[in-house]
CHARMM-style PDB file with segment names, atoms N, HN, CA, C and O in Angstrom:
ATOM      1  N   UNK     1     -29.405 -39.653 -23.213  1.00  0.00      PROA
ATOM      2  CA  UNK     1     -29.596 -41.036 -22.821  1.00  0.00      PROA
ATOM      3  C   UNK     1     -28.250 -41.704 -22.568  1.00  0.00      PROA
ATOM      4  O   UNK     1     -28.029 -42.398 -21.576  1.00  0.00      PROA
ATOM      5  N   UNK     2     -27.421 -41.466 -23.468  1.00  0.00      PROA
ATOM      6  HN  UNK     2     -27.600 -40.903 -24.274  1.00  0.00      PROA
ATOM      7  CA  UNK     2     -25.848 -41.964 -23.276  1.00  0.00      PROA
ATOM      8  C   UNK     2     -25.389 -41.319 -22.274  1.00  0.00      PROA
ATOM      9  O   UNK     2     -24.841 -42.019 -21.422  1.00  0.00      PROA
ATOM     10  N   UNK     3     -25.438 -39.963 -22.046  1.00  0.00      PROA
ATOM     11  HN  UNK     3     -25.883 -39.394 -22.738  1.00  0.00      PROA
ATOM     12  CA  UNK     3     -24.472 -39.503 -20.854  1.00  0.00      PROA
ATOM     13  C   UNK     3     -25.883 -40.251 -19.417  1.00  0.00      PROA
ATOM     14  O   UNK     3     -25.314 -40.688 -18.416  1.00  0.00      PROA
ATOM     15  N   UNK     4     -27.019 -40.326 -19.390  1.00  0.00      PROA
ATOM     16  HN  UNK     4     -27.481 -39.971 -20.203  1.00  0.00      PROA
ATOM     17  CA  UNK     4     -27.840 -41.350 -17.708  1.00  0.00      PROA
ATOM     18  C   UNK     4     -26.799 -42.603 -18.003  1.00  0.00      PROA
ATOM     19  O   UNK     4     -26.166 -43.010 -17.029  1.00  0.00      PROA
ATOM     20  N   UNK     5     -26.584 -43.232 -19.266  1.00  0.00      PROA
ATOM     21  HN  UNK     5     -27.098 -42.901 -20.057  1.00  0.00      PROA
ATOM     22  CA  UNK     5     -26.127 -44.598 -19.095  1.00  0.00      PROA
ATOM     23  C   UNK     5     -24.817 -44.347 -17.843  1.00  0.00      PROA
ATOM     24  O   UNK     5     -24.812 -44.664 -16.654  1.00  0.00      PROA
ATOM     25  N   UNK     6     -23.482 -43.465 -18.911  1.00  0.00      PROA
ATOM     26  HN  UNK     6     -23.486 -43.208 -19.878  1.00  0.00      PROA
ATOM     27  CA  UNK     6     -22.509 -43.552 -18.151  1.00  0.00      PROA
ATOM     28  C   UNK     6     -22.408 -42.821 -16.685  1.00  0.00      PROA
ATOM     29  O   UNK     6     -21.347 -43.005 -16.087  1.00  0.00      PROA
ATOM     30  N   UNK     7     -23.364 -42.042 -16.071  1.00  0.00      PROA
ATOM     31  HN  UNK     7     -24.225 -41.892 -16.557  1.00  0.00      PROA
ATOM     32  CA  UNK     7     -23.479 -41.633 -14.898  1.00  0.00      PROA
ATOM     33  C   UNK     7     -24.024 -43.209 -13.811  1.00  0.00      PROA
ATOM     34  O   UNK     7     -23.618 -43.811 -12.818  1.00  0.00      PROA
ATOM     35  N   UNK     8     -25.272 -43.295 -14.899  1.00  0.00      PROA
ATOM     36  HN  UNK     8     -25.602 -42.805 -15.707  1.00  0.00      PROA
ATOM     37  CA  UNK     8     -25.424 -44.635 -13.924  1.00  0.00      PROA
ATOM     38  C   UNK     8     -24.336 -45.910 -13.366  1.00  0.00      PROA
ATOM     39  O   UNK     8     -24.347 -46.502 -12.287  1.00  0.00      PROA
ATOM     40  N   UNK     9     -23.273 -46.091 -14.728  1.00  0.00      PROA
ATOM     41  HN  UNK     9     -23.264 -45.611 -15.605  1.00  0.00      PROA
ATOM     42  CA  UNK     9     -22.864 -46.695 -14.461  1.00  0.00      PROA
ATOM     43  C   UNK     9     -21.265 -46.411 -13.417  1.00  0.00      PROA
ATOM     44  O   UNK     9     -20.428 -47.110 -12.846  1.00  0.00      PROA
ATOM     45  N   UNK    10     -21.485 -45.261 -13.592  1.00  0.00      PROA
ATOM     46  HN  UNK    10     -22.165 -44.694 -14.056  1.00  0.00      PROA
ATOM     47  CA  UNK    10     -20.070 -44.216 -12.475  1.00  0.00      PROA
ATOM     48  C   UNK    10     -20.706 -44.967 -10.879  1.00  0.00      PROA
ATOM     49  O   UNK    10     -20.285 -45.782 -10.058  1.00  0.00      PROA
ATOM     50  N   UNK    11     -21.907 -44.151 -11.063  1.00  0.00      PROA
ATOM     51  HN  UNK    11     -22.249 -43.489 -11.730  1.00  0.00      PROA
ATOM     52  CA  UNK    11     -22.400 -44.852  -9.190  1.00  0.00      PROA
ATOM     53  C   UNK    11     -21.944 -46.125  -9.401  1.00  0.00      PROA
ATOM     54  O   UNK    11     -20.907 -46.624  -8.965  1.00  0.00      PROA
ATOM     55  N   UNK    12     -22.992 -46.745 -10.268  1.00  0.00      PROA
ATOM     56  HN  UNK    12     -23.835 -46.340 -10.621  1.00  0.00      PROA
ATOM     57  CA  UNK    12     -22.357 -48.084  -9.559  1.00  0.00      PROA
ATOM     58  C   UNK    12     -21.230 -48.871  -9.463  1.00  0.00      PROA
ATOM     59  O   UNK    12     -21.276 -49.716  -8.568  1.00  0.00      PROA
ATOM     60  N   UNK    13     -19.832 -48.814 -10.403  1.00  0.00      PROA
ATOM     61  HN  UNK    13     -19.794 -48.128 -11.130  1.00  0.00      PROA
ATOM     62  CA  UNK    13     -19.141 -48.665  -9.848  1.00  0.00      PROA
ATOM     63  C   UNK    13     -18.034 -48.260  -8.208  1.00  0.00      PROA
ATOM     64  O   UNK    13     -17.072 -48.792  -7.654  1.00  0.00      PROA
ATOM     65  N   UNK    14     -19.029 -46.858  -7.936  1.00  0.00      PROA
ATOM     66  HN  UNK    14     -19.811 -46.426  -8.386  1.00  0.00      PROA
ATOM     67  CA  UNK    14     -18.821 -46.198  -6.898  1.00  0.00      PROA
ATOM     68  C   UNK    14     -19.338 -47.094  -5.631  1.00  0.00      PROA
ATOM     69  O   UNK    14     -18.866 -47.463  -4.556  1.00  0.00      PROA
ATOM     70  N   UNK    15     -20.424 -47.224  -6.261  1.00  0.00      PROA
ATOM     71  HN  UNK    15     -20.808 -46.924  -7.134  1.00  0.00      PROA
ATOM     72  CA  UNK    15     -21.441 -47.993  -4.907  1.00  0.00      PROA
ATOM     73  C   UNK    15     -20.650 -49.239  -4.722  1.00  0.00      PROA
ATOM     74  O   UNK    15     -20.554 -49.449  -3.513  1.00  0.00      PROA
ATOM     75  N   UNK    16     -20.006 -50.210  -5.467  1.00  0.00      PROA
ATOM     76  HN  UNK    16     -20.084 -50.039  -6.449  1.00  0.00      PROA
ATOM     77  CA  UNK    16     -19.655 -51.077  -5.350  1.00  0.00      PROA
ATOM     78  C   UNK    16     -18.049 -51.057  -4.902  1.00  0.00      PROA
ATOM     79  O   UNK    16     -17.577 -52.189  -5.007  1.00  0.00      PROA
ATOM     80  N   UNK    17     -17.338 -50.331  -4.555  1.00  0.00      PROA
ATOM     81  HN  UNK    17     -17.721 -49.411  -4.470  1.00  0.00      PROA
ATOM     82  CA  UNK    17     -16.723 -49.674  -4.416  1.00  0.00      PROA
ATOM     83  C   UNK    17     -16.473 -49.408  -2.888  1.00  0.00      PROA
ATOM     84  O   UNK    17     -15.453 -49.427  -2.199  1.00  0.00      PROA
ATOM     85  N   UNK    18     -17.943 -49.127  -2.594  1.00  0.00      PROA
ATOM     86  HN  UNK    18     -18.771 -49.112  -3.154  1.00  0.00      PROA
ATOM     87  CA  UNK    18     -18.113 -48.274  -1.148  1.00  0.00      PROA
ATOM     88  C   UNK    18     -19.301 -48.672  -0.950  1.00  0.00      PROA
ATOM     89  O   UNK    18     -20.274 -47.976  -1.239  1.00  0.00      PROA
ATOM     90  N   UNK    19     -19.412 -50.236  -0.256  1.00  0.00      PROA
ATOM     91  HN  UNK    19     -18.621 -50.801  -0.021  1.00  0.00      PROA
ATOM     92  CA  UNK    19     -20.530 -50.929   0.305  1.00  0.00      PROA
ATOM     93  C   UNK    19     -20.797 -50.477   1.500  1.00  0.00      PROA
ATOM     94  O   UNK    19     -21.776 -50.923   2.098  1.00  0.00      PROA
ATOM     95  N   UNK    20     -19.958 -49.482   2.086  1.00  0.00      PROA
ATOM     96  HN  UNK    20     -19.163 -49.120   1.600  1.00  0.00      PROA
ATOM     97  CA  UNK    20     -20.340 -49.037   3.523  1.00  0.00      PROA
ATOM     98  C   UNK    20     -21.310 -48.016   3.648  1.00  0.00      PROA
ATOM     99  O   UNK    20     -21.777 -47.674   4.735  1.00  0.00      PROA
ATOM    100  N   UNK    21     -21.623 -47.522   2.564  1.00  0.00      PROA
ATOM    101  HN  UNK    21     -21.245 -47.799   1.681  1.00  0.00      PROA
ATOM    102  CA  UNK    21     -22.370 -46.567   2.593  1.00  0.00      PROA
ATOM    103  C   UNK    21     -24.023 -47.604   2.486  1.00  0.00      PROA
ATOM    104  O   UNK    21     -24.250 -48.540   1.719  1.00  0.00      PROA
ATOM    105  N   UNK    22     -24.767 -47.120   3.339  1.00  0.00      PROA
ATOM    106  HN  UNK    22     -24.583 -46.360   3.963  1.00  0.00      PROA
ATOM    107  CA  UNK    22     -26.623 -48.461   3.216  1.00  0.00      PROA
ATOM    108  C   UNK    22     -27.183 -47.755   2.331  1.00  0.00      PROA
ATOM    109  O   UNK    22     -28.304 -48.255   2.237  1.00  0.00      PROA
ATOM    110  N   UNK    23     -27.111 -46.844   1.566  1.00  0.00      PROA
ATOM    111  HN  UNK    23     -26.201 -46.437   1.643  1.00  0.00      PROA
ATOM    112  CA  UNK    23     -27.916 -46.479   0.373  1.00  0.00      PROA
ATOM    113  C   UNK    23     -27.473 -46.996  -0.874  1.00  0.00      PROA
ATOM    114  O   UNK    23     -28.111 -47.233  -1.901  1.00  0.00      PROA
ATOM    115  N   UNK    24     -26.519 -47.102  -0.661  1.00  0.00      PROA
ATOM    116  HN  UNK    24     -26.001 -46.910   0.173  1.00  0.00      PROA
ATOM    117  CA  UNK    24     -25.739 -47.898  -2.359  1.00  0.00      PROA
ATOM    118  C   UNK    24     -25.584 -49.437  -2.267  1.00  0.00      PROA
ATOM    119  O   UNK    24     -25.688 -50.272  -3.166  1.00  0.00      PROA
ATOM    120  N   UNK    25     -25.304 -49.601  -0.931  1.00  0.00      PROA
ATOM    121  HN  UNK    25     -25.219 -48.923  -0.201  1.00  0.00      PROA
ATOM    122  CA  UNK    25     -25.449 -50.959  -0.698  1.00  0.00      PROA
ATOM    123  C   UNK    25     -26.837 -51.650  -1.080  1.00  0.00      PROA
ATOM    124  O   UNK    25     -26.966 -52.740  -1.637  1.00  0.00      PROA
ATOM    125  N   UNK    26     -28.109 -50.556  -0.553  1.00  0.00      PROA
ATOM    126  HN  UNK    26     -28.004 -49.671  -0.100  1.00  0.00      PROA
ATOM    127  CA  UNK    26     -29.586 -51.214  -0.754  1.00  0.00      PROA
ATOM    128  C   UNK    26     -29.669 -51.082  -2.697  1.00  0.00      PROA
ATOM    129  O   UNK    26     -30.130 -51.913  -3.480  1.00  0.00      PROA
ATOM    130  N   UNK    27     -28.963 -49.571  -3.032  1.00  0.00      PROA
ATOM    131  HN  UNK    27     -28.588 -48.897  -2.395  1.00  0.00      PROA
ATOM    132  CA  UNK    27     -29.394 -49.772  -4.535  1.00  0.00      PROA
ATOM    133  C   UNK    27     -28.807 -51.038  -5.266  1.00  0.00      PROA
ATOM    134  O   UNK    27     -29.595 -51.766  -5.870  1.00  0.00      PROA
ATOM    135  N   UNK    28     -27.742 -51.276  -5.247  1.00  0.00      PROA
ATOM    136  HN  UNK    28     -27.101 -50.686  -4.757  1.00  0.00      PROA
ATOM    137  CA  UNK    28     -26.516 -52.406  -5.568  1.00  0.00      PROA
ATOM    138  C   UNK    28     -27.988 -53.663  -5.383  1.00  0.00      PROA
ATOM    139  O   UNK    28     -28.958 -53.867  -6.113  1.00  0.00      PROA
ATOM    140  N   UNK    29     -27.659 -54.140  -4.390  1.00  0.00      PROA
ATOM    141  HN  UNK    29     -26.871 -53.975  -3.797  1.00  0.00      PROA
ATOM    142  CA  UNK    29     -28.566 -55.232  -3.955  1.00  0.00      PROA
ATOM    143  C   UNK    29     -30.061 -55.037  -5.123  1.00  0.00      PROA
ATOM    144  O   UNK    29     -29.999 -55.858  -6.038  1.00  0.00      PROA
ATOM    145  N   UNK    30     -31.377 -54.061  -5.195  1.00  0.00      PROA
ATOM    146  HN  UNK    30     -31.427 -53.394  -4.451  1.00  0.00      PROA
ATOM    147  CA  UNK    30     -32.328 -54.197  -5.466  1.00  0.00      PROA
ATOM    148  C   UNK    30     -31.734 -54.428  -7.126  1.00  0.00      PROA
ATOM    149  O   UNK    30     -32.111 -55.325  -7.880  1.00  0.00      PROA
ATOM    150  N   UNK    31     -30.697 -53.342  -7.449  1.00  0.00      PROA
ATOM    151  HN  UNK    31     -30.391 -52.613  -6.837  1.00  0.00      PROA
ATOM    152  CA  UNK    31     -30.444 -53.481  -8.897  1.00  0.00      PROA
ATOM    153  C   UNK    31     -29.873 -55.230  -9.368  1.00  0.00      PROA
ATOM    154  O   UNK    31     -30.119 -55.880 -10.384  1.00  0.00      PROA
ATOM    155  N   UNK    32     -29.237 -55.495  -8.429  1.00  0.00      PROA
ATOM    156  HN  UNK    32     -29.038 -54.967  -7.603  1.00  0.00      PROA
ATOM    157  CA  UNK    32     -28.993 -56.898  -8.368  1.00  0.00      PROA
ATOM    158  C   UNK    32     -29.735 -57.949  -8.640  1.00  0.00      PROA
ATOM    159  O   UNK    32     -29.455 -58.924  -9.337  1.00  0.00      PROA
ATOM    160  N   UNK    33     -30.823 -57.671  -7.978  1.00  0.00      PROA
ATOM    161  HN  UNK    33     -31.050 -56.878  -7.412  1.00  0.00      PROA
ATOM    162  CA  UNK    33     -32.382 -58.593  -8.011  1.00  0.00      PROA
ATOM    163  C   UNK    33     -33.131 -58.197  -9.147  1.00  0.00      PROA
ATOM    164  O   UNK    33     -33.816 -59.063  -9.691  1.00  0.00      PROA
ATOM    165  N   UNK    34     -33.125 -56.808  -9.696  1.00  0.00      PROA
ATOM    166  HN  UNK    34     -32.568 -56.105  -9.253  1.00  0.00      PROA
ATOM    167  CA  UNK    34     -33.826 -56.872 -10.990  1.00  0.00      PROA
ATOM    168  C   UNK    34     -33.142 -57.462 -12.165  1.00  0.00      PROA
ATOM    169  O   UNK    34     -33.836 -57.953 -13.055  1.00  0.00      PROA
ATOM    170  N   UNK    35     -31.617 -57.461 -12.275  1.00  0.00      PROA
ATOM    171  HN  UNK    35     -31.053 -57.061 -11.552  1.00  0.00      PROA
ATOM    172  CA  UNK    35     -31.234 -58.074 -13.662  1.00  0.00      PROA
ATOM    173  C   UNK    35     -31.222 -59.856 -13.101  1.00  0.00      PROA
ATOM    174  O   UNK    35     -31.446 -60.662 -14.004  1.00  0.00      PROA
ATOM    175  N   UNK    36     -31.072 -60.209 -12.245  1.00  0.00      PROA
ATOM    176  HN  UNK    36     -30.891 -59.555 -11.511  1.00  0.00      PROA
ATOM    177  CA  UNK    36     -31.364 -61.804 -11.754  1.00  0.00      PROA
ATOM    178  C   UNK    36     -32.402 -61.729 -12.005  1.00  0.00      PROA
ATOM    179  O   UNK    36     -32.468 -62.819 -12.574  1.00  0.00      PROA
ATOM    180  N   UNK    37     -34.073 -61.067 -12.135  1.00  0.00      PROA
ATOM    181  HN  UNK    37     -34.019 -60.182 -11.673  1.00  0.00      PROA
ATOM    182  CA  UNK    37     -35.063 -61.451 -12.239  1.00  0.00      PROA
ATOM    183  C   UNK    37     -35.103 -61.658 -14.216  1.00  0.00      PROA
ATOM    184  O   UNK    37     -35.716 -62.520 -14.845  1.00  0.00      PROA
ATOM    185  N   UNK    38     -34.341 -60.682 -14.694  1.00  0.00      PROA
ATOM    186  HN  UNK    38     -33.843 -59.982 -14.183  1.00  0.00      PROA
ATOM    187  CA  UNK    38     -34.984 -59.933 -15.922  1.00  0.00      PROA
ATOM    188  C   UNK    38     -34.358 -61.204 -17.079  1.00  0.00      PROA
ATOM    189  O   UNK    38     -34.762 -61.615 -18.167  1.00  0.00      PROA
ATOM    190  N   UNK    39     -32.808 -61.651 -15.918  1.00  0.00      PROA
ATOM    191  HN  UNK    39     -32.480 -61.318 -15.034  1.00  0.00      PROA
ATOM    192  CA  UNK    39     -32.229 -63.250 -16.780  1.00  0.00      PROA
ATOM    193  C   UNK    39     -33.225 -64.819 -16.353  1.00  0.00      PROA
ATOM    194  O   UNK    39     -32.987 -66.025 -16.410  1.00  0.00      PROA
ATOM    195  N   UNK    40     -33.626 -64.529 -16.207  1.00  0.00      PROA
ATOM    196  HN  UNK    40     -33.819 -63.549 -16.161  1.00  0.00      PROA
ATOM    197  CA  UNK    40     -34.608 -65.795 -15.734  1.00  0.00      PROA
ATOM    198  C   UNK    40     -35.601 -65.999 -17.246  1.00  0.00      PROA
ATOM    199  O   UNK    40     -36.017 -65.067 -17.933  1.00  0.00      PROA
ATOM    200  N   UNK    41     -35.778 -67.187 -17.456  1.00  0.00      PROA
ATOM    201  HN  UNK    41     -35.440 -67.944 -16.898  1.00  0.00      PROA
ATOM    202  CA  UNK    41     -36.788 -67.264 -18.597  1.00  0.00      PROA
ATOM    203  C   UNK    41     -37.890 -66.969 -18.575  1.00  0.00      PROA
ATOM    204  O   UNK    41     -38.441 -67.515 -17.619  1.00  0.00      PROA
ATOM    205  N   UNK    42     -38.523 -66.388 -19.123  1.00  0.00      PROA
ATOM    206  HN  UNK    42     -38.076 -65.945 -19.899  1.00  0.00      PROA
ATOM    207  CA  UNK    42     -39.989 -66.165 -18.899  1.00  0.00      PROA
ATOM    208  C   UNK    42     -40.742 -67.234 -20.190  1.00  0.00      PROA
ATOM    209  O   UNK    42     -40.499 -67.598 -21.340  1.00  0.00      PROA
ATOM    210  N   UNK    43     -41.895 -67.447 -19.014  1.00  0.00      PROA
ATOM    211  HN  UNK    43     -42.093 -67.152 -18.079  1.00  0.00      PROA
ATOM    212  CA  UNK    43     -42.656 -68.214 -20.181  1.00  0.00      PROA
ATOM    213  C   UNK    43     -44.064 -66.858 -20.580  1.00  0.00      PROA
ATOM    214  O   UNK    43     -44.369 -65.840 -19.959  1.00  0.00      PROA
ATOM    215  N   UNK    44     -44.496 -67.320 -21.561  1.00  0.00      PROA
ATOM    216  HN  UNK    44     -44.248 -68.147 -22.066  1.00  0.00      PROA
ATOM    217  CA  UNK    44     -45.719 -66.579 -21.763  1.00  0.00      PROA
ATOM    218  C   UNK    44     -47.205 -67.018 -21.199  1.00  0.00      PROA
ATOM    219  O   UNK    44     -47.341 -68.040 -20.526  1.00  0.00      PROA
ATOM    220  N   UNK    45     -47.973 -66.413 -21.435  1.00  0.00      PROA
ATOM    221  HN  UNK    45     -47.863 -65.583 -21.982  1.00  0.00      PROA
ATOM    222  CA  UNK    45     -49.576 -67.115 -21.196  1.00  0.00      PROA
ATOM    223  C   UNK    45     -50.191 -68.134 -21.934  1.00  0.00      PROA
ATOM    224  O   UNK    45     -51.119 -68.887 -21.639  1.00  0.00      PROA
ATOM    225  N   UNK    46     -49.523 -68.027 -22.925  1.00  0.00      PROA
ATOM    226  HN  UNK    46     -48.769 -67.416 -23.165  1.00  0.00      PROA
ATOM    227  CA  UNK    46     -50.307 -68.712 -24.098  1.00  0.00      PROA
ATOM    228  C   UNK    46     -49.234 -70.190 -23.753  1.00  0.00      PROA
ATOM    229  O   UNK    46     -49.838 -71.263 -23.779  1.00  0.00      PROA
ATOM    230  N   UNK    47     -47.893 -70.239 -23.482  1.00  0.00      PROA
ATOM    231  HN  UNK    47     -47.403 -69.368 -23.460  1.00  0.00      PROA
ATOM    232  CA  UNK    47     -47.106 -71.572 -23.229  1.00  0.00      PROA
ATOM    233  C   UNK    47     -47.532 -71.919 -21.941  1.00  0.00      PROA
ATOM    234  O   UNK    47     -47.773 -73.122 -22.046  1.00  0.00      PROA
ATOM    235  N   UNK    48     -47.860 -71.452 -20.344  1.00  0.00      PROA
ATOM    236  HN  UNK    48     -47.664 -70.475 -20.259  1.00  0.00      PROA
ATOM    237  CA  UNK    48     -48.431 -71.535 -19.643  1.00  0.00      PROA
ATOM    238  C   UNK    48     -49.946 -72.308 -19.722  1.00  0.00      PROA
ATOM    239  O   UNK    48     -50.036 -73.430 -19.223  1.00  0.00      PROA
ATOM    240  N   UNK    49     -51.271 -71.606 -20.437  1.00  0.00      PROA
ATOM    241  HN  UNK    49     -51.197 -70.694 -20.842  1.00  0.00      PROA
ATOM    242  CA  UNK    49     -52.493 -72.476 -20.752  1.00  0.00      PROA
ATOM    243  C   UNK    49     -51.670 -73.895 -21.450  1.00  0.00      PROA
ATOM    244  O   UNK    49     -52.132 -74.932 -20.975  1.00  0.00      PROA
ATOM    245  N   UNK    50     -50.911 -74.052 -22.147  1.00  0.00      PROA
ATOM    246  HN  UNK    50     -50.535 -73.209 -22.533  1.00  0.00      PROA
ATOM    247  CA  UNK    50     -50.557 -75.211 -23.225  1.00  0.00      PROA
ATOM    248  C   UNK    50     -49.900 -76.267 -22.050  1.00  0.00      PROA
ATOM    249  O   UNK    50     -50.040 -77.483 -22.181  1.00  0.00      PROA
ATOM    250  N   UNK    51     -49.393 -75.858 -21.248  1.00  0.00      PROA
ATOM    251  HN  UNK    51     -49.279 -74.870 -21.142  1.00  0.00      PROA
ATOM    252  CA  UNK    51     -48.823 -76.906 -20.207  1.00  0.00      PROA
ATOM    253  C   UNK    51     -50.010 -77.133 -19.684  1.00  0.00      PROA
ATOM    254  O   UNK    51     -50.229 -78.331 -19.862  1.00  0.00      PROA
ATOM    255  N   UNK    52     -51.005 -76.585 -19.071  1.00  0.00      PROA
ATOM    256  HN  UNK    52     -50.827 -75.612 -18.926  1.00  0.00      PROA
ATOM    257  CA  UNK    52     -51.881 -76.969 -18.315  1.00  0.00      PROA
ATOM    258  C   UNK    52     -52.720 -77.655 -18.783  1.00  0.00      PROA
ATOM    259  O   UNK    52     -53.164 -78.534 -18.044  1.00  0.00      PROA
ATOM    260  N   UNK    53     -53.364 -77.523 -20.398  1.00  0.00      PROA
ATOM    261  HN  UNK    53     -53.003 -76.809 -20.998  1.00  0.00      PROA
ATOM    262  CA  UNK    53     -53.917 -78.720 -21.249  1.00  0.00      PROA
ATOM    263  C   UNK    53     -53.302 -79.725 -21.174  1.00  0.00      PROA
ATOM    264  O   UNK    53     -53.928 -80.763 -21.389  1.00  0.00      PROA
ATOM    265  N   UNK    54     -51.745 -79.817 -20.818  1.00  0.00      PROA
ATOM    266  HN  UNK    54     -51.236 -78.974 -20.644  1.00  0.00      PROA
ATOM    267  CA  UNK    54     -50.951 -80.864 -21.158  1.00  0.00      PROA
ATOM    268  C   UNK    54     -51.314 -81.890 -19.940  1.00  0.00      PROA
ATOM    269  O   UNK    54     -51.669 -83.066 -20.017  1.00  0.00      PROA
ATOM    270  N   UNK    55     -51.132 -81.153 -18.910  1.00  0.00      PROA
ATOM    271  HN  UNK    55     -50.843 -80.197 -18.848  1.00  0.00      PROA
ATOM    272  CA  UNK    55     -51.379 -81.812 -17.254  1.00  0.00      PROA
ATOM    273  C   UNK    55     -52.542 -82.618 -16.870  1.00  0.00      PROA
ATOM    274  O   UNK    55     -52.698 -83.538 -16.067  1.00  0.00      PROA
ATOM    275  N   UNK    56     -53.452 -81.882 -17.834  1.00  0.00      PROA
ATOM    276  HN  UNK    56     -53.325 -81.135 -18.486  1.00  0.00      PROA
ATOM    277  CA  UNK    56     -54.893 -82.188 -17.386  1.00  0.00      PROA
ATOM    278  C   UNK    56     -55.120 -83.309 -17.568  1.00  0.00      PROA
ATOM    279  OT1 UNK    56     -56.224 -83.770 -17.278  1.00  0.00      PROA
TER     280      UNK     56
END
């Protein structure tokens, strides 16, 4: 598991590195959009229904 971490993090390095290449560029980018998604707050279902009682 430690040696996927530091391979993963070799590419990307690499990829970032060497945006000319469109495969590292597209991984860079999607990996980009998942940790921007994963820092975003999430609310739950249960705080979600509780706003909507609130609205009503």
């Amino acid at each position: 598991m430690q040696t996927d971490e530091l391979l993963y993090d070799a590419l990307e390095a690499f990829a970032r590195n060497h945006p000319e290449y469109t495969e590292f560029a597209e991984w860079i980018a999607a990996k980009d959009r998942i940790r921007a998604e994963l820092a975003k707050p999430e609310t739950t279902e249960m705080e979600e229904v509780e706003e909507s009682d609130v609205m009503s």
